[in-house]
Short mmCIF file of the C-alpha atoms (twelve columns), coordinates in Angstrom:
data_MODEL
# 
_entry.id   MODEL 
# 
loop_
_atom_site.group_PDB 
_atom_site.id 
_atom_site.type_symbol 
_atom_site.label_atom_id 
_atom_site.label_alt_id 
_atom_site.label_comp_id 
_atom_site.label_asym_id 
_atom_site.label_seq_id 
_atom_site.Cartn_x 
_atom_site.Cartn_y 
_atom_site.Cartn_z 
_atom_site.pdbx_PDB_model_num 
ATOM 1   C CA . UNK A 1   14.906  15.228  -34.780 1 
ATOM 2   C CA . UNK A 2   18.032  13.131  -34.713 1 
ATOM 3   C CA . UNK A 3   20.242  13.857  -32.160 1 
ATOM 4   C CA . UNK A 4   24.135  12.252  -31.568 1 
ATOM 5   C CA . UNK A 5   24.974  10.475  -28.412 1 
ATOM 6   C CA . UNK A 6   28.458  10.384  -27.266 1 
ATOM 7   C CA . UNK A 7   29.309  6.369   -27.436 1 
ATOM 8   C CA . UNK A 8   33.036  6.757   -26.254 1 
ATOM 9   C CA . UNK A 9   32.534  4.967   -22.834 1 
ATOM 10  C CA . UNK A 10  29.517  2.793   -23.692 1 
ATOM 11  C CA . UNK A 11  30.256  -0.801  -22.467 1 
ATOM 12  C CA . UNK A 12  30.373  -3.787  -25.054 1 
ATOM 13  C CA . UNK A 13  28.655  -6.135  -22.561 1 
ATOM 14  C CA . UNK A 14  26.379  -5.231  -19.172 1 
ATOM 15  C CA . UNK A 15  25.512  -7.314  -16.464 1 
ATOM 16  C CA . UNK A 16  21.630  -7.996  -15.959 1 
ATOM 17  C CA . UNK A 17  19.781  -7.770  -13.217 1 
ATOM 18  C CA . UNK A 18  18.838  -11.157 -11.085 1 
ATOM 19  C CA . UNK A 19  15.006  -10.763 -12.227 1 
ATOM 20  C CA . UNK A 20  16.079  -10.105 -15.928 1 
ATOM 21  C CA . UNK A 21  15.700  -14.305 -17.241 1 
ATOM 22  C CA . UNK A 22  12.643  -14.751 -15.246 1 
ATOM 23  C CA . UNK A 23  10.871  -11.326 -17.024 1 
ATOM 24  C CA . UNK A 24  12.341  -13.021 -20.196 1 
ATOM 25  C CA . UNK A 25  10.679  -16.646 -19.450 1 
ATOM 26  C CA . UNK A 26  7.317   -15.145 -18.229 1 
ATOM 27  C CA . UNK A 27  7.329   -13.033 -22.010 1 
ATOM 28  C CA . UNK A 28  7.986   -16.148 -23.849 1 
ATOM 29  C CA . UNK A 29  5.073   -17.792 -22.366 1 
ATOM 30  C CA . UNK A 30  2.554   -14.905 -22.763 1 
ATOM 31  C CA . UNK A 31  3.269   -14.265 -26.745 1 
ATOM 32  C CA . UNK A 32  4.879   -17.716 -27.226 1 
ATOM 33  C CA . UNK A 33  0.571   -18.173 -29.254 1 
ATOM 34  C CA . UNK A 34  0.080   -17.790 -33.124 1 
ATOM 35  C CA . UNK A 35  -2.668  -15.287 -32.903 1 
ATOM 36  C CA . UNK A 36  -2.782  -12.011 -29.917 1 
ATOM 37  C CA . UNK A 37  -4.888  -13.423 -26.699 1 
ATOM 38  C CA . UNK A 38  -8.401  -11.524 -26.655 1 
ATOM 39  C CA . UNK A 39  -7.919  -9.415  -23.028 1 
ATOM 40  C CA . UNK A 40  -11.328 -8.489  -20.757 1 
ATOM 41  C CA . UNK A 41  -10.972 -5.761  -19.323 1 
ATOM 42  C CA . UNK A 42  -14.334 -3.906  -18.731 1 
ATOM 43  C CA . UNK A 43  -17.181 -6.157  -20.140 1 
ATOM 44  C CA . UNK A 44  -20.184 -4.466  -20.655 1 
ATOM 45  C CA . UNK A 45  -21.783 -8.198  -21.533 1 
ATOM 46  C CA . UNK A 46  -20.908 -10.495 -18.636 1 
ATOM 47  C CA . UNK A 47  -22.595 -14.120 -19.169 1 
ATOM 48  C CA . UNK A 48  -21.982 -14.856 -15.869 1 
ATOM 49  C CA . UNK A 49  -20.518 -13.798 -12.427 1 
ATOM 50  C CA . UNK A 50  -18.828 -16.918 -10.753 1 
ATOM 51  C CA . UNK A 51  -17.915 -16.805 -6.730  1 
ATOM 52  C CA . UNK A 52  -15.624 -18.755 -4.652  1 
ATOM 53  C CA . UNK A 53  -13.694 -19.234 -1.622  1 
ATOM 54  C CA . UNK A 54  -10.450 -20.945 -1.248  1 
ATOM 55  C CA . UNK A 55  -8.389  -21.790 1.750   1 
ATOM 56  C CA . UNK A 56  -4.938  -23.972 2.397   1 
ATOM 57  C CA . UNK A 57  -3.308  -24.941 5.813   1 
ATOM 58  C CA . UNK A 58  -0.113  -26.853 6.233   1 
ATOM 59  C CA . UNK A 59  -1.426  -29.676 5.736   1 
ATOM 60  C CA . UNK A 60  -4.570  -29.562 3.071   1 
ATOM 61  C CA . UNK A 61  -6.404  -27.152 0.978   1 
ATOM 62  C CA . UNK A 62  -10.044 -26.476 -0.090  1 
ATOM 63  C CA . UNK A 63  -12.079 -24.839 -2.187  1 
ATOM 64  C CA . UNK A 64  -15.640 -24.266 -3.413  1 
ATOM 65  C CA . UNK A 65  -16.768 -22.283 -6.067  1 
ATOM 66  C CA . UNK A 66  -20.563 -21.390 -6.430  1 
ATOM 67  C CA . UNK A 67  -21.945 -21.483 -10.254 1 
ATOM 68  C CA . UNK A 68  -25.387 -20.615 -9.581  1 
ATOM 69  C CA . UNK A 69  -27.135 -23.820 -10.938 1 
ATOM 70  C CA . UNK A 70  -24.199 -25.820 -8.695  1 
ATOM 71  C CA . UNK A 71  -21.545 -25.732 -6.523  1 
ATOM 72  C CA . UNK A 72  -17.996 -27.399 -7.023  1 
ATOM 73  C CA . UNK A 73  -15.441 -27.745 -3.779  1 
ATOM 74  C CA . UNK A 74  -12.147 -29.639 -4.037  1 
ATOM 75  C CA . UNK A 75  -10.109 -30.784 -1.181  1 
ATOM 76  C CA . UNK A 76  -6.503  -32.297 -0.755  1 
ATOM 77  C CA . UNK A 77  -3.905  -33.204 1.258   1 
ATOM 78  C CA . UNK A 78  -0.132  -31.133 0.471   1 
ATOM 79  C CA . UNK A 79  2.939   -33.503 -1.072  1 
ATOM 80  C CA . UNK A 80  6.178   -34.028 0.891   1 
ATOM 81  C CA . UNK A 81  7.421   -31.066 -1.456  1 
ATOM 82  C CA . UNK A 82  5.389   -28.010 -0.344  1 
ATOM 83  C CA . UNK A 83  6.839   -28.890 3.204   1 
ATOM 84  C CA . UNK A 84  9.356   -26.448 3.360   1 
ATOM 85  C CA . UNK A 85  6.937   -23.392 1.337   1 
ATOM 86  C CA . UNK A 86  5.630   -20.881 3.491   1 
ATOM 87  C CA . UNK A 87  1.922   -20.383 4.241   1 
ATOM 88  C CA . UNK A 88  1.948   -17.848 1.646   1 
ATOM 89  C CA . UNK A 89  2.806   -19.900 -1.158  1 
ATOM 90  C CA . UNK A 90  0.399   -22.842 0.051   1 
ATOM 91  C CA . UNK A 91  -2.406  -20.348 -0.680  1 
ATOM 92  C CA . UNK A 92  -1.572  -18.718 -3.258  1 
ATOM 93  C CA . UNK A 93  -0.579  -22.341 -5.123  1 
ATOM 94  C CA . UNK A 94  -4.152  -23.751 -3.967  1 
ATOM 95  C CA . UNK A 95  -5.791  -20.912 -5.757  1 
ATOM 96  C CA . UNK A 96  -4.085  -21.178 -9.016  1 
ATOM 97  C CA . UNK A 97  -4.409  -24.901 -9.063  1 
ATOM 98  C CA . UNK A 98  -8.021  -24.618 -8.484  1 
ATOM 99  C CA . UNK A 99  -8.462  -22.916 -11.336 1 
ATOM 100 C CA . UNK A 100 -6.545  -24.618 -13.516 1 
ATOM 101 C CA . UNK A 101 -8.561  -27.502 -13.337 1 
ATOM 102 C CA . UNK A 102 -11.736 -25.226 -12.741 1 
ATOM 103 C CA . UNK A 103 -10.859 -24.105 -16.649 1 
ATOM 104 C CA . UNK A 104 -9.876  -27.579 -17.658 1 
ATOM 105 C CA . UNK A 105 -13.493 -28.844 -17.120 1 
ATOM 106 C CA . UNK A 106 -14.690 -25.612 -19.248 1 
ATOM 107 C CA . UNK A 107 -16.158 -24.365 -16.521 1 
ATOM 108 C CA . UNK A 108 -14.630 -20.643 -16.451 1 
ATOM 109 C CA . UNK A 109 -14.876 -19.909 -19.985 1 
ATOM 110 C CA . UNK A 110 -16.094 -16.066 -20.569 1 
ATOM 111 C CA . UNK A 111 -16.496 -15.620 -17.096 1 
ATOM 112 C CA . UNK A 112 -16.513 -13.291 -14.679 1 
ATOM 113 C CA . UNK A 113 -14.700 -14.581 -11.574 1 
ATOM 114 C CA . UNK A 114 -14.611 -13.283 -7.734  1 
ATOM 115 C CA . UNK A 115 -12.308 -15.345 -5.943  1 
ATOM 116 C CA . UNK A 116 -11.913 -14.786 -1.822  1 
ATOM 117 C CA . UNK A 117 -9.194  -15.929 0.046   1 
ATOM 118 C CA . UNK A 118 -8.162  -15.030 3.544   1 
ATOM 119 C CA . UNK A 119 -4.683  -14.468 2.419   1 
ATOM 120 C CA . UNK A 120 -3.909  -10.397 1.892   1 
ATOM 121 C CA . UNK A 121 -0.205  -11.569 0.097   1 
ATOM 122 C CA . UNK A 122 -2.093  -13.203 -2.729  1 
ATOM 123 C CA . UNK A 123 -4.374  -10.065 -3.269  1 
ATOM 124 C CA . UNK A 124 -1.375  -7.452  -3.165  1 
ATOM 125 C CA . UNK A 125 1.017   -10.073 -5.321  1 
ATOM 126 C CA . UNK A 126 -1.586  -10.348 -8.190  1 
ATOM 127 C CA . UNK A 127 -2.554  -6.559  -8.677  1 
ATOM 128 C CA . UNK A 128 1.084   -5.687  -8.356  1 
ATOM 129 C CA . UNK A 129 1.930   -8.198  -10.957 1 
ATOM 130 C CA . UNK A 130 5.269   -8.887  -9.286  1 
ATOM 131 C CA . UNK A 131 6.997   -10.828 -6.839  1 
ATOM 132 C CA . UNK A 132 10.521  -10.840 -4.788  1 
ATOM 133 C CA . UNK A 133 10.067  -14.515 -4.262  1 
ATOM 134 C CA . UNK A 134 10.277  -16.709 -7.311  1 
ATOM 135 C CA . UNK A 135 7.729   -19.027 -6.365  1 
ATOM 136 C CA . UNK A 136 5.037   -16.175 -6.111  1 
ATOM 137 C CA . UNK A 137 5.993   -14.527 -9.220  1 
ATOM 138 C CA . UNK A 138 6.002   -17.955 -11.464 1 
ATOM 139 C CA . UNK A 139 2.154   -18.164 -10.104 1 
ATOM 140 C CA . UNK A 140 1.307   -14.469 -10.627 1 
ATOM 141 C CA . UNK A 141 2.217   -15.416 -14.378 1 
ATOM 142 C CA . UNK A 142 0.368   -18.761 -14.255 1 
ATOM 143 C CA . UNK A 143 -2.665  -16.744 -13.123 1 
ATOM 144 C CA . UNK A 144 -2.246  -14.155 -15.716 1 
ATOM 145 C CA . UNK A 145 -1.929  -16.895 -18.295 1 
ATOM 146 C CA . UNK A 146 -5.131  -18.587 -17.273 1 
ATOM 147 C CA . UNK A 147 -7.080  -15.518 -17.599 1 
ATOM 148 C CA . UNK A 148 -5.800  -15.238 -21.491 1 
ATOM 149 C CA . UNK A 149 -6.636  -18.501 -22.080 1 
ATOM 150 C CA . UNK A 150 -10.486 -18.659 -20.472 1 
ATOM 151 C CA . UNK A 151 -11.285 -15.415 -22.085 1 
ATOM 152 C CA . UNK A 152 -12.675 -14.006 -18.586 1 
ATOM 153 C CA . UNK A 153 -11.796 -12.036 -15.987 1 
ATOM 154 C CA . UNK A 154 -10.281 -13.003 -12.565 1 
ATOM 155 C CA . UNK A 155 -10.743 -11.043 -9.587  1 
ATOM 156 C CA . UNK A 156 -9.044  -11.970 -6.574  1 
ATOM 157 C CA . UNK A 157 -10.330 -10.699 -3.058  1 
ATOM 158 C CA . UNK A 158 -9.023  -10.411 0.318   1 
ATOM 159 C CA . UNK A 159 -12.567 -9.873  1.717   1 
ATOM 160 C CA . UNK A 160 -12.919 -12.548 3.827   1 
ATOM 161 C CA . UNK A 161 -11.679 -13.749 7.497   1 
ATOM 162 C CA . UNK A 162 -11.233 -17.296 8.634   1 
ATOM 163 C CA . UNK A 163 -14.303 -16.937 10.911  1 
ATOM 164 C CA . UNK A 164 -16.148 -16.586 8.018   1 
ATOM 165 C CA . UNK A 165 -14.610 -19.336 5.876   1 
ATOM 166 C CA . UNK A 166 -16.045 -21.834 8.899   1 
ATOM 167 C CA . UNK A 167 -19.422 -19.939 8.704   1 
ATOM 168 C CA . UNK A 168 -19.567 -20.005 4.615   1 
ATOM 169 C CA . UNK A 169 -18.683 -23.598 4.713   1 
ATOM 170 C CA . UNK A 170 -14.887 -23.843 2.725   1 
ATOM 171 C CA . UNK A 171 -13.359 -24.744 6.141   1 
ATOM 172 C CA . UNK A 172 -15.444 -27.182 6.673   1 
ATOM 173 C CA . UNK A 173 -15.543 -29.346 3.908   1 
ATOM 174 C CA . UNK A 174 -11.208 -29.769 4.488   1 
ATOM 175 C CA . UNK A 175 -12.715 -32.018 7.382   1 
ATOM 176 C CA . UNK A 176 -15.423 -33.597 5.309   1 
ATOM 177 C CA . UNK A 177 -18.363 -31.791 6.875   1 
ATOM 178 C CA . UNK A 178 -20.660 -30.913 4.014   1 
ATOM 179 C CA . UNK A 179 -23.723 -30.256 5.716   1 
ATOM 180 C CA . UNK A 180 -22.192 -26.133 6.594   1 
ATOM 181 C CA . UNK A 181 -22.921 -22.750 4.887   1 
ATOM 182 C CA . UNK A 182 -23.592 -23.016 1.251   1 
ATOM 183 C CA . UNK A 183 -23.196 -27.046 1.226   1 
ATOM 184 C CA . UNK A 184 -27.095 -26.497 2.822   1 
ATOM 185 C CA . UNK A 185 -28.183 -24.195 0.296   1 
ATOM 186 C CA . UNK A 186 -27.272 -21.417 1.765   1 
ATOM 187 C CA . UNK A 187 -26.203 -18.657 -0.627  1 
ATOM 188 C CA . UNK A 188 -23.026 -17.428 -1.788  1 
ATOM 189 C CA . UNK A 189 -23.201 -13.701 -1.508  1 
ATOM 190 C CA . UNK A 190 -24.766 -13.804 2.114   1 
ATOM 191 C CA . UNK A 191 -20.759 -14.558 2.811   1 
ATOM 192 C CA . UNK A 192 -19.442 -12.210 0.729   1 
ATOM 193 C CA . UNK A 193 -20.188 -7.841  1.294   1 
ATOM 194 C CA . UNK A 194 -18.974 -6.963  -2.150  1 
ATOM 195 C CA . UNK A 195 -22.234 -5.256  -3.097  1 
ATOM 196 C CA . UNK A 196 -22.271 -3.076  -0.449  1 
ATOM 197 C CA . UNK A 197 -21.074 0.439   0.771   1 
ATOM 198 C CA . UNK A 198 -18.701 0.661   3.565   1 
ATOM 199 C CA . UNK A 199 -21.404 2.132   5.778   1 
ATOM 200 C CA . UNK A 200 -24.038 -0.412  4.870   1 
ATOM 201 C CA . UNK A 201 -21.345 -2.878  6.495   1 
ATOM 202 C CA . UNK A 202 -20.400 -0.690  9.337   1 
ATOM 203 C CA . UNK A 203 -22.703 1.864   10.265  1 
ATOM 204 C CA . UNK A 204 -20.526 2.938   13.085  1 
ATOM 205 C CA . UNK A 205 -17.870 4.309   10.655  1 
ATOM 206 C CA . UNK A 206 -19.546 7.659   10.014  1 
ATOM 207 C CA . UNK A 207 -19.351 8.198   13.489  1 
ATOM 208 C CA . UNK A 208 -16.144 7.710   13.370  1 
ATOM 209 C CA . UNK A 209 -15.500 10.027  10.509  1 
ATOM 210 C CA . UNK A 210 -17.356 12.970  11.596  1 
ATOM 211 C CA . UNK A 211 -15.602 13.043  15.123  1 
ATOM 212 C CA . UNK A 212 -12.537 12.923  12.776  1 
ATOM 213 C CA . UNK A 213 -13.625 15.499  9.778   1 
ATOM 214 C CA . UNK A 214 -16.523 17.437  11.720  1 
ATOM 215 C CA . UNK A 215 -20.242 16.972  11.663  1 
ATOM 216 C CA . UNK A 216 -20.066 19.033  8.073   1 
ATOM 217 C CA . UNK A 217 -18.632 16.171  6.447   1 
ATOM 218 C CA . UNK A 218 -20.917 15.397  3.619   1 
ATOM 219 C CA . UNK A 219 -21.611 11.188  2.755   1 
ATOM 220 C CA . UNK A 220 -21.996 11.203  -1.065  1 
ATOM 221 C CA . UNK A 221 -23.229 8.021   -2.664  1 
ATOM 222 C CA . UNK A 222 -21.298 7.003   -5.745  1 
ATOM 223 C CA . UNK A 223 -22.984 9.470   -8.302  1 
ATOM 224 C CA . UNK A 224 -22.449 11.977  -6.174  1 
ATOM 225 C CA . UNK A 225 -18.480 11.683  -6.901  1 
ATOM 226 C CA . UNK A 226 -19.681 13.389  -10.105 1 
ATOM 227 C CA . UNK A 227 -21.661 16.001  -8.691  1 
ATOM 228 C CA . UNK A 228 -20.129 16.990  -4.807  1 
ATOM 229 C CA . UNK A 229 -17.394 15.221  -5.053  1 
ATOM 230 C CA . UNK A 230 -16.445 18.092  -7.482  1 
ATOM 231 C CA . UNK A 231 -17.808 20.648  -5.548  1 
ATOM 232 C CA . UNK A 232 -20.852 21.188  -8.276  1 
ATOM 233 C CA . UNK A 233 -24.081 21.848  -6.227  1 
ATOM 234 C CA . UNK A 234 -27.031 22.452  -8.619  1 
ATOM 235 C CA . UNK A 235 -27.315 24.678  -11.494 1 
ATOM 236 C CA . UNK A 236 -29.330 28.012  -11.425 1 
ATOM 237 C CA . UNK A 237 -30.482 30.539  -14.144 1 
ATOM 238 C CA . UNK A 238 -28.651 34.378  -14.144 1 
ATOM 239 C CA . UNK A 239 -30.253 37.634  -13.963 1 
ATOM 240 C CA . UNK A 240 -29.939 37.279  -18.255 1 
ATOM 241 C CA . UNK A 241 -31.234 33.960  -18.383 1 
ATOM 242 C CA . UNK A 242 -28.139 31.857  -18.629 1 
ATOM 243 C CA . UNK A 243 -28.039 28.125  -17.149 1 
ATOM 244 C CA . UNK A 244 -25.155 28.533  -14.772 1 
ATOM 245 C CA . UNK A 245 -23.302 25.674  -12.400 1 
ATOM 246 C CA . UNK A 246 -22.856 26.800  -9.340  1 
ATOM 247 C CA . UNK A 247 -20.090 25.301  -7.184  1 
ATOM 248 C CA . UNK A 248 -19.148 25.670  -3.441  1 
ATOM 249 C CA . UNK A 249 -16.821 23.338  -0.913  1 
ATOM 250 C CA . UNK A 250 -19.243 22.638  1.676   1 
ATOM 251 C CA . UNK A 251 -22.779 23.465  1.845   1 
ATOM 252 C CA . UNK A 252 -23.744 26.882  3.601   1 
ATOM 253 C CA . UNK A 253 -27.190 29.051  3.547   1 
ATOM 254 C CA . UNK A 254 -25.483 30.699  0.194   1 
ATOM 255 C CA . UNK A 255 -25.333 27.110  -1.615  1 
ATOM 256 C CA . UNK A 256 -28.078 25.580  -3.974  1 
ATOM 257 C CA . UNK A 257 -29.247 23.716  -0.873  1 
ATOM 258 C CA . UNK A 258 -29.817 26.393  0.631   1 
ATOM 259 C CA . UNK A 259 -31.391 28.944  -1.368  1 
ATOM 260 C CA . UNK A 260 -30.568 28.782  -5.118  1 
ATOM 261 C CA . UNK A 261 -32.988 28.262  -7.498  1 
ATOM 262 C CA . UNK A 262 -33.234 24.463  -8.776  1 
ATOM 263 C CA . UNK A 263 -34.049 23.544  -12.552 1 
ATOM 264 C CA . UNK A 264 -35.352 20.447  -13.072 1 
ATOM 265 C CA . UNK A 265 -34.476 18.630  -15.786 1 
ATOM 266 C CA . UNK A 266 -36.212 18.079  -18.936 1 
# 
């Protein structure tokens, strides 16, 4: 359907917005390639699953990244120009850098990467995608950039406190001790909680919930988000012999779990 705008008072020339040349810069670098980058999203074949920690002070940074056969760490000291960047940046900058030459070595190719950091601005910054500060934003495309060009997927996690960064190890090796946490064999993931349930980590929170919710509340495990979650409870036959769901809000003596017939699958 074509439809006629009124053009009378359209303006021959706008003014753009402050953030309009750096969107423009950060779109010439992502399609300035001859052939569309290959994005991994959801990979239903991961080769592997790579874990690290990163840290930065004022002064230095750290890292060490766990490949299961080895373990990598790097370790610096910050130029006379980061000396004015806030604490933000200095993390954020240590992580991206890492990586870089992490990819450089061929080392993150089709990978599957969980980075922690004990910096929440990083976290929020990268799965916004955007930045108020220029600085931030230039490395949120760097980031992006790196992930196009390894072919993997880059997850960034703000999972981690500094207490445990001493206890895993990363803050140690800054000061050249390399006899902590995982630089003794210790293993990666007895640092990291990413493979468990909130309550396996805290089994004080359902306390907490019911004296919040009521002792009804109901703790469904993740399949049951397809099955409770939705208020579906069971399935039962009718009086002619048709399968029927059966749903209620909260189990009661009237609900499958309490009196409806069960079928068990075939």
């Amino acid at each position: 359907m074509n439809q006629e705008f009124d053009c009378t008072n359209t303006p021959n020339t706008i003014k753009v917005g402050k953030r309009f040349r750096k969107c423009l810069i950060a779109l010439v670098n992502f399609f300035g390639v001859k052939a569309p980058a290959i994005i991994t999203d959801r990979s239903t074949n991961i080769q592997m699953a790579v874990y690290g920690f990163v840290d930065a002070s004022k002064s230095g940074f750290v890292s060490s990244i766990d490949y299961g056969n080895q373990v990598t760490y790097r370790m610096g000291i910050w130029g006379r120009d980061t000396e004015n960047d806030s604490s933000n940046y200095r993390e954020f900058a240590n992580l991206v850098e890492i990586l870089e030459m992490e990819a450089e070595d061929g080392r993150l190719d089709g990978t599957m990467l969980i980075i922690a950091t004990d910096n929440s601005t990083v976290e929020s910054d990268v799965y916004k995608g955007n930045s108020s500060n220029e600085k931030l934003f230039k490395l949120i495309v760097r980031l992006r950039l790196l992930e196009l060009k390894v072919g993997g997927k880059i997850i960034i996690s703000h999972d981690v406190s500094g207490k445990r960064l001493v206890y895993q190890g990363t803050d140690g090796i800054s000061r050249g001790h390399l006899r902590e946490g995982i630089m003794v064999a210790d293993m990666m993931l007895d640092f990291c909680h990413w493979h468990q349930l909130a309550l396996d980590r805290s089994p004080l929170l359902i306390n907490w919930i019911t004296s919040v919710f009521g002792k009804k509340t109901e703790v469904l495990s993740p399949e049951g988000w397809y099955t409770r979650g939705h208020d579906y409870d069971g399935h039962f036959k009718d009086e002619n012999g048709f399968m029927r769901l059966h749903f209620c809000s909260e189990p009661t003596p009237g609900c499958c779990r309490g009196g409806y017939r069960r079928v068990a699958k075939s």
